[in-house]
mmCIF file of the C-alpha atoms, coordinates in Angstrom:
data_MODEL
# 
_entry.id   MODEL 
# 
loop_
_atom_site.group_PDB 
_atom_site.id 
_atom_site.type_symbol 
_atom_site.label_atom_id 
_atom_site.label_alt_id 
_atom_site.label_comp_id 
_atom_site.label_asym_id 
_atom_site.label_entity_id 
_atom_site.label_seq_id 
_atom_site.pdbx_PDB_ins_code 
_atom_site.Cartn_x 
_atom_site.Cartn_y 
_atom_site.Cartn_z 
_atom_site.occupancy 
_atom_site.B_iso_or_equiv 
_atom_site.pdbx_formal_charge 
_atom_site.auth_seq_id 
_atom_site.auth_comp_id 
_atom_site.auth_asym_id 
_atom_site.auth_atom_id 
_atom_site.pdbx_PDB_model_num 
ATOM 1   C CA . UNK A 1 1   ? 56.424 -79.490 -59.358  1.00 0.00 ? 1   UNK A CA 1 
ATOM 2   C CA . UNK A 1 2   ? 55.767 -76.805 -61.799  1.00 0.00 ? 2   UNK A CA 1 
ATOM 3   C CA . UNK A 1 3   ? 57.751 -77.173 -64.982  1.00 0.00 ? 3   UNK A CA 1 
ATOM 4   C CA . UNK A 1 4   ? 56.348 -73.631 -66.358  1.00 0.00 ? 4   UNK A CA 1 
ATOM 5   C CA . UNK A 1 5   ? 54.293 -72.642 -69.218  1.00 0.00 ? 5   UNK A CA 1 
ATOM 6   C CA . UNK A 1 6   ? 53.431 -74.927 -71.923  1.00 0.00 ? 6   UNK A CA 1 
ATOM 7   C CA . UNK A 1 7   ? 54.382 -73.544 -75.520  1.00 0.00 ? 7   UNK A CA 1 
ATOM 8   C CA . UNK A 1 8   ? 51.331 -73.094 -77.870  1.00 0.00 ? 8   UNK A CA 1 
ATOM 9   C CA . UNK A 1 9   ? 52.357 -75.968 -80.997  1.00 0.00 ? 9   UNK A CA 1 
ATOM 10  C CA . UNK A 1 10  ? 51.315 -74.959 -84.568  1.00 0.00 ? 10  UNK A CA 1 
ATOM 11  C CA . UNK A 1 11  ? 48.105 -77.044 -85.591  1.00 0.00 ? 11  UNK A CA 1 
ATOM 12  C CA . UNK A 1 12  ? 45.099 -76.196 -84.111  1.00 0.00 ? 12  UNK A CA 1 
ATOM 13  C CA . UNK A 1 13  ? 46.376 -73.435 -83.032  1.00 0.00 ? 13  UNK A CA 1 
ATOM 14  C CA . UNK A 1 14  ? 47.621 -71.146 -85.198  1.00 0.00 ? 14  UNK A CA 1 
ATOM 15  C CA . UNK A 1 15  ? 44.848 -68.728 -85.197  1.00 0.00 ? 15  UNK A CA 1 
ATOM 16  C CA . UNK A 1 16  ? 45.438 -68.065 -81.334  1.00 0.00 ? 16  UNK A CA 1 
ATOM 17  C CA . UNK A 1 17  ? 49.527 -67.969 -81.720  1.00 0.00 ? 17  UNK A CA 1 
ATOM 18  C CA . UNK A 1 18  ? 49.170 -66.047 -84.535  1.00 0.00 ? 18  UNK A CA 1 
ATOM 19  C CA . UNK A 1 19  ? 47.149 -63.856 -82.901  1.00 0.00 ? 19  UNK A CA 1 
ATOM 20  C CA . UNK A 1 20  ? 49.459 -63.859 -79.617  1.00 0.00 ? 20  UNK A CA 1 
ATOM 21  C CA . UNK A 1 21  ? 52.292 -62.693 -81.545  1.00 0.00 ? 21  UNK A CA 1 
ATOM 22  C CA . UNK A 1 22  ? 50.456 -60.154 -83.434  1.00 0.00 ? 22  UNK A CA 1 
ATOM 23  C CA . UNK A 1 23  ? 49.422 -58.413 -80.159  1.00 0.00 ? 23  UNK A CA 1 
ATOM 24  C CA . UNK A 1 24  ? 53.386 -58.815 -78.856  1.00 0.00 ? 24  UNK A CA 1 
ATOM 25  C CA . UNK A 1 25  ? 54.619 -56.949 -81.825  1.00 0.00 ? 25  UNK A CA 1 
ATOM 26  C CA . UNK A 1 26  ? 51.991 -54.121 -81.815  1.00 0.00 ? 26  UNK A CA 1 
ATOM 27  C CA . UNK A 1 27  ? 51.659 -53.603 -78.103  1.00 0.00 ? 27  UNK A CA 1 
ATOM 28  C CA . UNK A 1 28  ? 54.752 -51.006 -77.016  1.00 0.00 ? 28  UNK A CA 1 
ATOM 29  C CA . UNK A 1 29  ? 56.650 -52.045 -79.678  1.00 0.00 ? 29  UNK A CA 1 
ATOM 30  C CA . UNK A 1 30  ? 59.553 -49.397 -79.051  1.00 0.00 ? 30  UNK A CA 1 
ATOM 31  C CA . UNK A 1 31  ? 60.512 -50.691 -75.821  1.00 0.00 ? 31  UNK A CA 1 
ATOM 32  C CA . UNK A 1 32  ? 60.676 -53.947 -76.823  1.00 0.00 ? 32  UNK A CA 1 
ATOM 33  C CA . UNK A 1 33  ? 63.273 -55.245 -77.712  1.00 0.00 ? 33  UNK A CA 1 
ATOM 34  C CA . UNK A 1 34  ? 63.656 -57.831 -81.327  1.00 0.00 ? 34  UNK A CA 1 
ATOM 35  C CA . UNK A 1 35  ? 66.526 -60.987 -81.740  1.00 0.00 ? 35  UNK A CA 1 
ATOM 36  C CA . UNK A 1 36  ? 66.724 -62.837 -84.483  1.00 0.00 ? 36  UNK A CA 1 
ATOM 37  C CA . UNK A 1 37  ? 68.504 -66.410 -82.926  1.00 0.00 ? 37  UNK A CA 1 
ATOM 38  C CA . UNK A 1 38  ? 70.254 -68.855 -85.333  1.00 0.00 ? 38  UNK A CA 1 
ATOM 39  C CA . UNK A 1 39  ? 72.745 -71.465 -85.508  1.00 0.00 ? 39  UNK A CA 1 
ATOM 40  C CA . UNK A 1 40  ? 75.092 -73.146 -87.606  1.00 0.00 ? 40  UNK A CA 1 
ATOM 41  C CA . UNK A 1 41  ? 75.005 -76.992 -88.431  1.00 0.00 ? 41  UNK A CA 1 
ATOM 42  C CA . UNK A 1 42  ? 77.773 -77.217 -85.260  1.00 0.00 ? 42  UNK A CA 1 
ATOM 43  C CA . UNK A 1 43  ? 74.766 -75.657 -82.927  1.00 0.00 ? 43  UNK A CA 1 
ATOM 44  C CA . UNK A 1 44  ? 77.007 -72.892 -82.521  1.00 0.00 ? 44  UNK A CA 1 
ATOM 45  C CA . UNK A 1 45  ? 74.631 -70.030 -82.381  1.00 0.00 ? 45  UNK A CA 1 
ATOM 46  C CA . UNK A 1 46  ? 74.493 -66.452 -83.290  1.00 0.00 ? 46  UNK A CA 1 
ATOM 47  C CA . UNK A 1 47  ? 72.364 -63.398 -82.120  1.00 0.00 ? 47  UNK A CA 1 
ATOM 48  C CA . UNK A 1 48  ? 71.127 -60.634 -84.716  1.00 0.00 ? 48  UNK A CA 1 
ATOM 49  C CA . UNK A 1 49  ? 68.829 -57.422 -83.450  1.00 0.00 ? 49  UNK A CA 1 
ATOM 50  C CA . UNK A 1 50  ? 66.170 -57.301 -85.363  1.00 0.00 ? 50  UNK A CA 1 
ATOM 51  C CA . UNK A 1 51  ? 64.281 -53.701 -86.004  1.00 0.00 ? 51  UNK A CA 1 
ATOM 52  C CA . UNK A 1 52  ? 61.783 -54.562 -88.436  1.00 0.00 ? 52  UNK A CA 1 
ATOM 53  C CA . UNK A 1 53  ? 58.576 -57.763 -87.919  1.00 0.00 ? 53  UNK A CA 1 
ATOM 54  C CA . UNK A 1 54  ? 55.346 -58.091 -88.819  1.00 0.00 ? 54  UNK A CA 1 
ATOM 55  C CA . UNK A 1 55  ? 52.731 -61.141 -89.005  1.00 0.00 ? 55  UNK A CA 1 
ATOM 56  C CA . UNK A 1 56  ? 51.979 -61.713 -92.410  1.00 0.00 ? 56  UNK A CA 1 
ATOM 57  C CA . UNK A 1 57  ? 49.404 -64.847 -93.244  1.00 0.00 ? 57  UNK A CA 1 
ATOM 58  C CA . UNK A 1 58  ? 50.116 -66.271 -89.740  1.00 0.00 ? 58  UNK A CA 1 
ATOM 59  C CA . UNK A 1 59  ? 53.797 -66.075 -90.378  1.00 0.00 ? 59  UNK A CA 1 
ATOM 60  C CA . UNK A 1 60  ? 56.697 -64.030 -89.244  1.00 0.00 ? 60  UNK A CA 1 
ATOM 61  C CA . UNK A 1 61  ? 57.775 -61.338 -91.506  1.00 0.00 ? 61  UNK A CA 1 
ATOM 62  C CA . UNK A 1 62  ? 61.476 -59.850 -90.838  1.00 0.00 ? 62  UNK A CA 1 
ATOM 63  C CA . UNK A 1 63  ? 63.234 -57.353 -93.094  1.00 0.00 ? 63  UNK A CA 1 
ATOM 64  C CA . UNK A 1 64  ? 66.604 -56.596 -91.978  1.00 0.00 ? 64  UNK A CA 1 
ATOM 65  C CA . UNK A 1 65  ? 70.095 -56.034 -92.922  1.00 0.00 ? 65  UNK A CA 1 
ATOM 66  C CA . UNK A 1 66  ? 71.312 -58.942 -91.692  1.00 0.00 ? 66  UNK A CA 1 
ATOM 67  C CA . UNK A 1 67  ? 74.861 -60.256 -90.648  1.00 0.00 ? 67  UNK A CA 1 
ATOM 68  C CA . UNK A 1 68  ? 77.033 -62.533 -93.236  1.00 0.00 ? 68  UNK A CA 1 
ATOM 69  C CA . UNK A 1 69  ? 77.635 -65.069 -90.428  1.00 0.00 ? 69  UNK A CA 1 
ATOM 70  C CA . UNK A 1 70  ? 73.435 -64.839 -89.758  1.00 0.00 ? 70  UNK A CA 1 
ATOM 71  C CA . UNK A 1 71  ? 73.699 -65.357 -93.661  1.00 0.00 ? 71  UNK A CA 1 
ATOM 72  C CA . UNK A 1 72  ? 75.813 -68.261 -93.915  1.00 0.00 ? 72  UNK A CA 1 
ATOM 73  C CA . UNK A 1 73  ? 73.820 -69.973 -90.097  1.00 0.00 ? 73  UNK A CA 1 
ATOM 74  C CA . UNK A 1 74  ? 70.566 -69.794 -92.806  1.00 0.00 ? 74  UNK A CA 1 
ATOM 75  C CA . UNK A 1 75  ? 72.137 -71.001 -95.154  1.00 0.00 ? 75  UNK A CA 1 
ATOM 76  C CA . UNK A 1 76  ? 72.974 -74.560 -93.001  1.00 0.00 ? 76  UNK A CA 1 
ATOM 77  C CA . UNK A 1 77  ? 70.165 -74.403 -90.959  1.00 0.00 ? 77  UNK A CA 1 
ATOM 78  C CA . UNK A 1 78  ? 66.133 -73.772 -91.152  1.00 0.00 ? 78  UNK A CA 1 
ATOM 79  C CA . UNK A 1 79  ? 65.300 -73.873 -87.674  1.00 0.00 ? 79  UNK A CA 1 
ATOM 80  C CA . UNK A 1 80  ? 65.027 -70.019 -85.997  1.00 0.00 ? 80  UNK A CA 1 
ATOM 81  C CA . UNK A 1 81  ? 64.089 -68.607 -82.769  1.00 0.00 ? 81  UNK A CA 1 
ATOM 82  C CA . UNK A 1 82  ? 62.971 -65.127 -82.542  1.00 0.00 ? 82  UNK A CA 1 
ATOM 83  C CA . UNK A 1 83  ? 63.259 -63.556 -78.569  1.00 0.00 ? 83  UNK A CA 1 
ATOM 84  C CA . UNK A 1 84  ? 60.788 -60.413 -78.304  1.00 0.00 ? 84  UNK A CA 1 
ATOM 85  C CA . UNK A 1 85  ? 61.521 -58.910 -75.033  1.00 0.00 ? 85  UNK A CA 1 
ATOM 86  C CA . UNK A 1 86  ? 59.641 -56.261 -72.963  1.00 0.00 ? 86  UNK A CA 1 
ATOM 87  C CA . UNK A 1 87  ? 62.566 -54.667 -70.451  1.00 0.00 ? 87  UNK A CA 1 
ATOM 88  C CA . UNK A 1 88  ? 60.324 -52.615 -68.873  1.00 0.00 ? 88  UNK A CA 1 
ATOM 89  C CA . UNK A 1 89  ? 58.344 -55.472 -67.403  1.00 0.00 ? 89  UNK A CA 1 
ATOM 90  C CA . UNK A 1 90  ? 61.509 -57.767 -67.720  1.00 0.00 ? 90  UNK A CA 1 
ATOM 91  C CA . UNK A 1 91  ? 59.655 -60.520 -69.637  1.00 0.00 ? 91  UNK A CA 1 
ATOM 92  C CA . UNK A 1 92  ? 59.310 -62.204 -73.603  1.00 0.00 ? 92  UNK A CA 1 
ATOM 93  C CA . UNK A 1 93  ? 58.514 -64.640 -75.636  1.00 0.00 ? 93  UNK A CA 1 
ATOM 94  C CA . UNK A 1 94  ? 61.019 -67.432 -77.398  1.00 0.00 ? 94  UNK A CA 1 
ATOM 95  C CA . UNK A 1 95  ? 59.270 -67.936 -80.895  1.00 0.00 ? 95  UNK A CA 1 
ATOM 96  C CA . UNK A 1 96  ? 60.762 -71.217 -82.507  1.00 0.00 ? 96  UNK A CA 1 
ATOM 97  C CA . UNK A 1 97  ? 60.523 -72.115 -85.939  1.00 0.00 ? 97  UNK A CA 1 
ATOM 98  C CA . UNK A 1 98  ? 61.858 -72.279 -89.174  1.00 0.00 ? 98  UNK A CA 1 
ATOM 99  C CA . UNK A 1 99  ? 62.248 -70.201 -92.114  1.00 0.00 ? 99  UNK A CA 1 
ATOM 100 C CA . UNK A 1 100 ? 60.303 -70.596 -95.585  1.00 0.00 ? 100 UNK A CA 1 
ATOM 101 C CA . UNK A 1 101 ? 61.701 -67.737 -97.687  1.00 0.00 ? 101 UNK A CA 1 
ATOM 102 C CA . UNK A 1 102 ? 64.518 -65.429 -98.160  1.00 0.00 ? 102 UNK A CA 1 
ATOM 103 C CA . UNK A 1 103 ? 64.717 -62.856 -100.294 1.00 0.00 ? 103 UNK A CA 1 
ATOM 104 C CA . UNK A 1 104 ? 67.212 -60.225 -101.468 1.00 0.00 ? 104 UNK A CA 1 
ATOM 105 C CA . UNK A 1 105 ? 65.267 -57.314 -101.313 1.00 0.00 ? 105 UNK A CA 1 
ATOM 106 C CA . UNK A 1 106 ? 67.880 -53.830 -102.191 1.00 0.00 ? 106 UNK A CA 1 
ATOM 107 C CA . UNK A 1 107 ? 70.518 -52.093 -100.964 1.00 0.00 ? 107 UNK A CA 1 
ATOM 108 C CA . UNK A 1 108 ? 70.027 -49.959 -98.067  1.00 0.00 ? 108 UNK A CA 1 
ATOM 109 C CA . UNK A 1 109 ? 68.850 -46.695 -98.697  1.00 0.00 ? 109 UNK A CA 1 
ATOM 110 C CA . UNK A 1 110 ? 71.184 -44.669 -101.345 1.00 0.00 ? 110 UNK A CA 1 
ATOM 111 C CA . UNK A 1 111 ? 74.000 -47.071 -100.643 1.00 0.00 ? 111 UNK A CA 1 
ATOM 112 C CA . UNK A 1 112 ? 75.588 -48.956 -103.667 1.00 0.00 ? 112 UNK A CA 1 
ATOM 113 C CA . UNK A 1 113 ? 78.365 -51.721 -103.269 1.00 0.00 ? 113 UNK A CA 1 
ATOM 114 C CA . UNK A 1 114 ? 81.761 -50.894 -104.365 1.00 0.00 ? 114 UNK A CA 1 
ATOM 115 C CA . UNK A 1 115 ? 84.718 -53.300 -105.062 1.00 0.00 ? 115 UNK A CA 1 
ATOM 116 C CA . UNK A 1 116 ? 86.836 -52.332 -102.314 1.00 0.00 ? 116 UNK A CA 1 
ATOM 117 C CA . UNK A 1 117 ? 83.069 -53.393 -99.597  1.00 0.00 ? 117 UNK A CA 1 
ATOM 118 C CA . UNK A 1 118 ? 83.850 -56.599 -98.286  1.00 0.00 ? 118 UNK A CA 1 
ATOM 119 C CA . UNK A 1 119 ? 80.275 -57.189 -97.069  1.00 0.00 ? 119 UNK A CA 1 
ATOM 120 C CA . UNK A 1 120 ? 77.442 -54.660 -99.144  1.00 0.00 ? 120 UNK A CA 1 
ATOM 121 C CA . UNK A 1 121 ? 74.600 -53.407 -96.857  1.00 0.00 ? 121 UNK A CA 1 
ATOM 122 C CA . UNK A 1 122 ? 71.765 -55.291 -98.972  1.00 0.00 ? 122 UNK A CA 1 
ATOM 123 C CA . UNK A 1 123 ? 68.145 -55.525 -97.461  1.00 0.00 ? 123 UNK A CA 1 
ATOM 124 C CA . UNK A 1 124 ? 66.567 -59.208 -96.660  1.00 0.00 ? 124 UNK A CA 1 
ATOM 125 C CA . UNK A 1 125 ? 62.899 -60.400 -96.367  1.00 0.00 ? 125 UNK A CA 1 
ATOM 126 C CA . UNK A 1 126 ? 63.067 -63.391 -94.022  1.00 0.00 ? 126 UNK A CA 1 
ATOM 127 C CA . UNK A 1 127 ? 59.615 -65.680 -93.700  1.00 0.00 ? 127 UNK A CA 1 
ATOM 128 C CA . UNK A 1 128 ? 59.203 -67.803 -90.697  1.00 0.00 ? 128 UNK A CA 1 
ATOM 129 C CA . UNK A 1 129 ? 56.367 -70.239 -90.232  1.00 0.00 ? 129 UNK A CA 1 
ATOM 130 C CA . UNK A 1 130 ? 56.312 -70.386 -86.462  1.00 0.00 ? 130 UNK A CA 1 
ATOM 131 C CA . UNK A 1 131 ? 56.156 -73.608 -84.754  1.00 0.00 ? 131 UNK A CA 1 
ATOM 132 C CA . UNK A 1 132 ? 56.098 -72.913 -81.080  1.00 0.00 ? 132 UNK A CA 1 
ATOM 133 C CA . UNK A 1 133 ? 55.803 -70.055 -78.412  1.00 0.00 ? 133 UNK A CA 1 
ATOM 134 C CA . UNK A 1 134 ? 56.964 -69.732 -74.918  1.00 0.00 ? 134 UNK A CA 1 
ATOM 135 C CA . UNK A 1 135 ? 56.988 -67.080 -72.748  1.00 0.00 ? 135 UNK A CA 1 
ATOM 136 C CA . UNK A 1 136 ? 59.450 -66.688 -70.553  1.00 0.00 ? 136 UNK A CA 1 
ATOM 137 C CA . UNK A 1 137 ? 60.343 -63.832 -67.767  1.00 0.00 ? 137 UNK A CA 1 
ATOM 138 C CA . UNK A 1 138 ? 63.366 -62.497 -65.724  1.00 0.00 ? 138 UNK A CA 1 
ATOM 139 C CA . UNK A 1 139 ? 63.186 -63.844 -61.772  1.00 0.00 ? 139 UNK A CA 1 
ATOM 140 C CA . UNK A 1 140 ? 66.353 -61.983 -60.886  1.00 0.00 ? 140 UNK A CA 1 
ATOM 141 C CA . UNK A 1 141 ? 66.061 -58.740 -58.375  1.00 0.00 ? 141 UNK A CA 1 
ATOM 142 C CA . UNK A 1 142 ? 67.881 -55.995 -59.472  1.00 0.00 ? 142 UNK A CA 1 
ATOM 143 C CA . UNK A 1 143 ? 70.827 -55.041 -57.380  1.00 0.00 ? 143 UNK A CA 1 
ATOM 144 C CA . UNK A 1 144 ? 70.719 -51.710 -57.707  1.00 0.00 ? 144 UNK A CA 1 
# 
């Protein structure tokens, strides 16, 4: 019974994952497509799209806007997943791990924070030391 790929485990090697996910990101990186997976201390998880990743010293690099509730899951939890995933050939990779910095970086663009903004558009700089990677693909048929 085949119980599908084995994900590669941080250790010996990080070299090779790092450079797996380095490829991922640069190959056709417009149609893929970037998630940014977390969860509260409940488990009750939340989805963010994610424009902007790099691989910086064998570690994940995102700089986003991100959501306040993706704010506040970071906040209660470390652990991550990023999904990258290629539509075209309807298949990804689940990148687990968990975050080691987060930074305020500015706000968006010309945009300044009034009183009356419930939630100001401010740039982050998310760090993720990646434990695992898994690919994964689609094995429906399309319909139509």
């Amino acid at each position: 019974m085949n119980k599908g790929p084995k994900p590669l485990r941080r250790g010996g090697k990080v070299a090779m994952m790092s450079d797996l996910i380095q490829r991922t990101l640069e190959t056709e990186k417009e149609d893929k497509e970037f998630f940014l997976i977390t969860a509260n201390r409940r488990g009750i998880v939340h989805a963010d799209l994610v424009h902007h990743m790099a691989v910086i010293e064998g570690d994940v690099r995102v700089q986003e806007w991100f959501s306040p509730l993706t704010l506040s899951d970071l906040e209660e939890n470390k652990h991550v997943t990023l999904v990258i995933w290629d539509p075209k050939i309807q298949q990804g990779y689940q990148l687990e791990g968990k975050w080691k910095e987060l930074k305020e970086q500015a706000p968006l663009g010309d945009h300044l924070p009034n009183k009356e903004e419930l939630f100001p558009q401010v740039a982050w700089d998310l760090r993720i030391a990646i434990q695992s990677v898994m690919p994964f693909k689609s094995h429906e048929k399309k319909i139509i």
